[in-house]
N, C-alpha and C positions, 0 to 999 in steps of 0.2 A: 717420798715427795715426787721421785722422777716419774714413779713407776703411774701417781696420781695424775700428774701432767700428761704421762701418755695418753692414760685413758680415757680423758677428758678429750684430747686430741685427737683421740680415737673415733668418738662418741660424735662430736661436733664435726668431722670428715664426713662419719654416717650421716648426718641429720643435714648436710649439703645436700650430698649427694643422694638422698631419696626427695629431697627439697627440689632438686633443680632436674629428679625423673621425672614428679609430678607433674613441673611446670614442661618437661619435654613431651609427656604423654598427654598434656592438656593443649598446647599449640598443636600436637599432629591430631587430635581429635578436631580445633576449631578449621586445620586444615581439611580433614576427612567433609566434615559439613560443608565449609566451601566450597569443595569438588563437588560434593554431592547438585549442592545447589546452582552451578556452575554450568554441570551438565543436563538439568531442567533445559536451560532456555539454548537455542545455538550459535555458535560463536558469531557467527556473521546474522545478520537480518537489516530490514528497513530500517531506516531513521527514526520515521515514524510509531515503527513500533517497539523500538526499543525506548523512546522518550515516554512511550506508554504505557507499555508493558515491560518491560526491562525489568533487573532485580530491584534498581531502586528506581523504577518507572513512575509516573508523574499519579498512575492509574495506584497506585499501591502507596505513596506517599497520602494521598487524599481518603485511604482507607475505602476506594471503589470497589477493588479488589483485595483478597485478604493475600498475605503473605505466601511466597513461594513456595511451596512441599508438591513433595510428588503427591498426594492429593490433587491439592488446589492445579496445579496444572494439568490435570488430566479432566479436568472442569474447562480449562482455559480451551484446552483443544477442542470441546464440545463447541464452545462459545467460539473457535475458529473455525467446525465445519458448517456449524448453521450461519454465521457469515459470509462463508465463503458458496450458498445456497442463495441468499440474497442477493449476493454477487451478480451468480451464473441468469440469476431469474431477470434483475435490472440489465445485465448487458446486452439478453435477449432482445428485451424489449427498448432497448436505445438503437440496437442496429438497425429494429423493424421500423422504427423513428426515422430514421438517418435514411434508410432506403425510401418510404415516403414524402421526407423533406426533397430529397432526389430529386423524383418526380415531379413535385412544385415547382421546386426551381429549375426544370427545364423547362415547365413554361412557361414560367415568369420570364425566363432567358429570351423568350421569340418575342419580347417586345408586346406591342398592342395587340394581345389577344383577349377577346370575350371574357368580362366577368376577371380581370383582370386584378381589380382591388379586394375583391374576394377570394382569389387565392392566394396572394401577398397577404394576406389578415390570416388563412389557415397555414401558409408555409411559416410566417412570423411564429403563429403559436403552438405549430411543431416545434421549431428551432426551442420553443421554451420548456415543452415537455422533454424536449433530447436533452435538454440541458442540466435540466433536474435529475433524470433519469443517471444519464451520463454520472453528475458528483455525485449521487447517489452510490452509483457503482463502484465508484475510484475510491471513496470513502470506507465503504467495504473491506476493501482490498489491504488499504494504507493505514487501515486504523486495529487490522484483526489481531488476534495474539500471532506470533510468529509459531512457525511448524517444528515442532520437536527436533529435526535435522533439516539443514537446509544444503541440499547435493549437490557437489562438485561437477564440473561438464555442462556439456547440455542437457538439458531438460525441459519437460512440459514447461515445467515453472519457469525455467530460465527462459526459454523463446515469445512463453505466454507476458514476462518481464520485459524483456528487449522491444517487443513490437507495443507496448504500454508506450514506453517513451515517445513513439513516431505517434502513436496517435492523438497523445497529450497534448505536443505540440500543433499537429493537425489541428485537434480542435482548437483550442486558441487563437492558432493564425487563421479556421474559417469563423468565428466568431469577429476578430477586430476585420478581418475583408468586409466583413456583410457589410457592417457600421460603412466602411470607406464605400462603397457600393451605392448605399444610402445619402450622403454625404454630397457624390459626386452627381448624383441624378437629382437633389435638391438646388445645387449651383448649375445643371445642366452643360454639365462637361463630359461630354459624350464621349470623349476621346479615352479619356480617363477611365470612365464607367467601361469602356469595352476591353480596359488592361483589366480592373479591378475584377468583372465578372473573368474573365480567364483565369487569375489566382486563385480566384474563390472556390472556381470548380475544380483545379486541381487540386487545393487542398482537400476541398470535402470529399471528393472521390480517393484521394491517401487516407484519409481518415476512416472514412467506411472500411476501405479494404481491409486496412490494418487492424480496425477493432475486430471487426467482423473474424479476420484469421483467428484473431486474439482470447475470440471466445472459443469458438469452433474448435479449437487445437485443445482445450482442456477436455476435451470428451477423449483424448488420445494420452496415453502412458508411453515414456518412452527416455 
């Protein structure tokens, strides 16, 4: 009877213990996958593009995009360099915008000049194509899949990122100046209009510069 008890004890030790290898070889395998999938996307990126593209991004919850594997992501980075093609073409064409607006409104700036409401109608409806152009471009940029690695230090990416911010801002602060610009030459407060065109121009001349770097510096590695 003892010898039965052993072996029973025996048996049922065994049957733990290939029980609880199983379940050990089946957690380091869901871990192995994790990692696997883990190291698809990179640990840091955008806001934006991890709420979209992320492992359980908004883009993959909605079945836009199919499930993480190294396949599908090597699709995604297709889908991030022709994006990032749209990009480079839209920022071209918003700088050469902005450099045109420029020149409107410097001579809107001199006051009663000739044909005066005629260039104020073309500089208005540059500002609208820049505009377009512009979110166009930022859209690009803030909605692509994120880059397989994204590199520590300085870098293209990183300076081409840092001067994003000043011009973002730029625009928006010469966006709401024009309005107050507007504004101030409708109530004929002359005083006013000649602070608000000063701000204006400095913003939109920080703005130009800084897109303008912003693009121009992508054609350089480093």
């Amino acid at each position: 009877m003892k010898i039965t008890k052993l072996i029973i004890t025996i048996f049922l030790f065994l049957g733990y213990q290939l029980s609880y290898a199983q379940d050990a070889d089946s957690l380091l395998a869901d871990l192995s996958i994790e990692t696997e999938q883990t190291k698809l996307l990179p640990e840091k990126m955008l806001l934006t593009q991890r709420i979209f593209w992320g492992e359980k991004g908004l883009y993959r919850k909605m079945g836009i995009v199919p499930e993480l594997t190294p396949e599908n992501r090597q699709r995604e980075l297709r889908i991030r360099r022709n994006m990032f093609k749209i990009h480079q073409a839209f920022g071209w064409a918003t700088a050469a915008g902005m450099l045109a607006q420029g020149i409107l409104g410097s001579r809107l700036y001199k006051g009663n000049t000739e044909n005066f409401d005629k260039i104020k109608k073309a500089h208005e409806a540059t500002a609208l194509g820049i505009n377009i152009a512009y979110t166009t471009t930022a859209l690009m940029a803030f909605t692509s899949p994120p880059a397989q690695v994204r590199r520590k230090g300085t870098s293209t990416a990183s300076v081409h990122r840092a001067l994003s911010y000043v011009h973002i801002s730029g625009m928006i602060a010469t966006n709401v100046l024009s309005r107050q610009i507007e504004r101030s030459r409708e109530n004929q407060n002359f005083e006013r209009l000649a602070d608000m065109k000063g701000y204006h121009r400095a913003a939109a001349f920080t703005t130009f510069a800084t897109f303008a770097t912003a693009i121009a510096i992508l054609k350089f590695e480093f």
